[in-house]
C-alpha positions as CSV (number, residue, x, y, z in Angstrom):
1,X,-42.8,86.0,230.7
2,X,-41.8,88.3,227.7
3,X,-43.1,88.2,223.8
4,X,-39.9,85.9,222.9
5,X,-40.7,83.5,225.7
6,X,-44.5,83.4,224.7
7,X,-44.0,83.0,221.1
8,X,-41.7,80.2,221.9
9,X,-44.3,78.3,223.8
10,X,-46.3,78.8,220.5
11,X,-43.9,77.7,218.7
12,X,-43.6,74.5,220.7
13,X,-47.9,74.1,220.9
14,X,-47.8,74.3,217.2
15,X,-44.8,71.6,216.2
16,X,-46.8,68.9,218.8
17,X,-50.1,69.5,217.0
18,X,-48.1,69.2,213.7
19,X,-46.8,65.7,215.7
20,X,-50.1,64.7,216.3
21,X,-51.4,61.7,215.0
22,X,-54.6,60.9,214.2
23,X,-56.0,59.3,217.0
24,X,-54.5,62.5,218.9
25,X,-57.6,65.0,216.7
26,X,-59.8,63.1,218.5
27,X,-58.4,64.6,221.8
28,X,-58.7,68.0,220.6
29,X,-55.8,68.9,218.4
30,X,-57.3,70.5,215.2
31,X,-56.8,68.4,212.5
32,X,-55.7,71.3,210.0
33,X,-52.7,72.1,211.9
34,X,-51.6,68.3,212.0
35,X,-48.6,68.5,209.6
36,X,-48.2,72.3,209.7
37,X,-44.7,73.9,210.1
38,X,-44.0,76.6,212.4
39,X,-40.4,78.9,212.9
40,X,-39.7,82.2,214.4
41,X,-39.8,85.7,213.3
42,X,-36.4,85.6,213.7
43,X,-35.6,82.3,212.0
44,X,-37.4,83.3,208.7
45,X,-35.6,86.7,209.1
46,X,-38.7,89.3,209.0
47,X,-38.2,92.8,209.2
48,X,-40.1,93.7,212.2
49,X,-38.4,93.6,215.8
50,X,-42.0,92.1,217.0
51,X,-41.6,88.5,218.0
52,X,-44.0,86.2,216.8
53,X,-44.0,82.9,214.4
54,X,-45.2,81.9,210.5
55,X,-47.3,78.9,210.5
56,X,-47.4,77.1,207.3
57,X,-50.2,74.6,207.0
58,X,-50.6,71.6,204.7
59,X,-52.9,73.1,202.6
60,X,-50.3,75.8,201.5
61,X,-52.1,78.7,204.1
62,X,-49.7,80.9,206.0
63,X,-50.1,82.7,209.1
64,X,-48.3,85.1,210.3
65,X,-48.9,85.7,214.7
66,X,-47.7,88.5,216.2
67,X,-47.2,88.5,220.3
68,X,-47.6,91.8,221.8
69,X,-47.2,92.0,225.4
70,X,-50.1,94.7,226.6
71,X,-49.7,94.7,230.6
């Protein structure tokens, strides 16, 4: 598995917990993420030729996660 293929798994964590309902935070899915948006490095067109994604959550915070492959 490389960074792209990683951060894509991310990617696709991060859109079911923004799918989750909210019967679905009582199985574990933090209920700050439910709702939050997530896209690429690519997609938002950074300037970096890391590969990671921007989570946006509801309450306006943004994250930035960078996937760095160390081995």
């Amino acid at each position: 598995m490389d960074e792209r293929e990683l951060a894509s798994v991310l990617l696709m964590l991060f859109d079911q917990c923004a799918d989750a309902g909210s019967d679905d935070v009582e199985e574990g899915w933090p209920e700050e993420l439910a709702g939050c948006r997530t896209t690429s490095f690519e997609e938002e067109g950074l300037l970096t030729s890391d590969h990671g994604l921007v989570l946006r959550l509801e309450d306006g915070s943004e994250f930035q996660i960078t996937v760095v492959k160390s081995r």
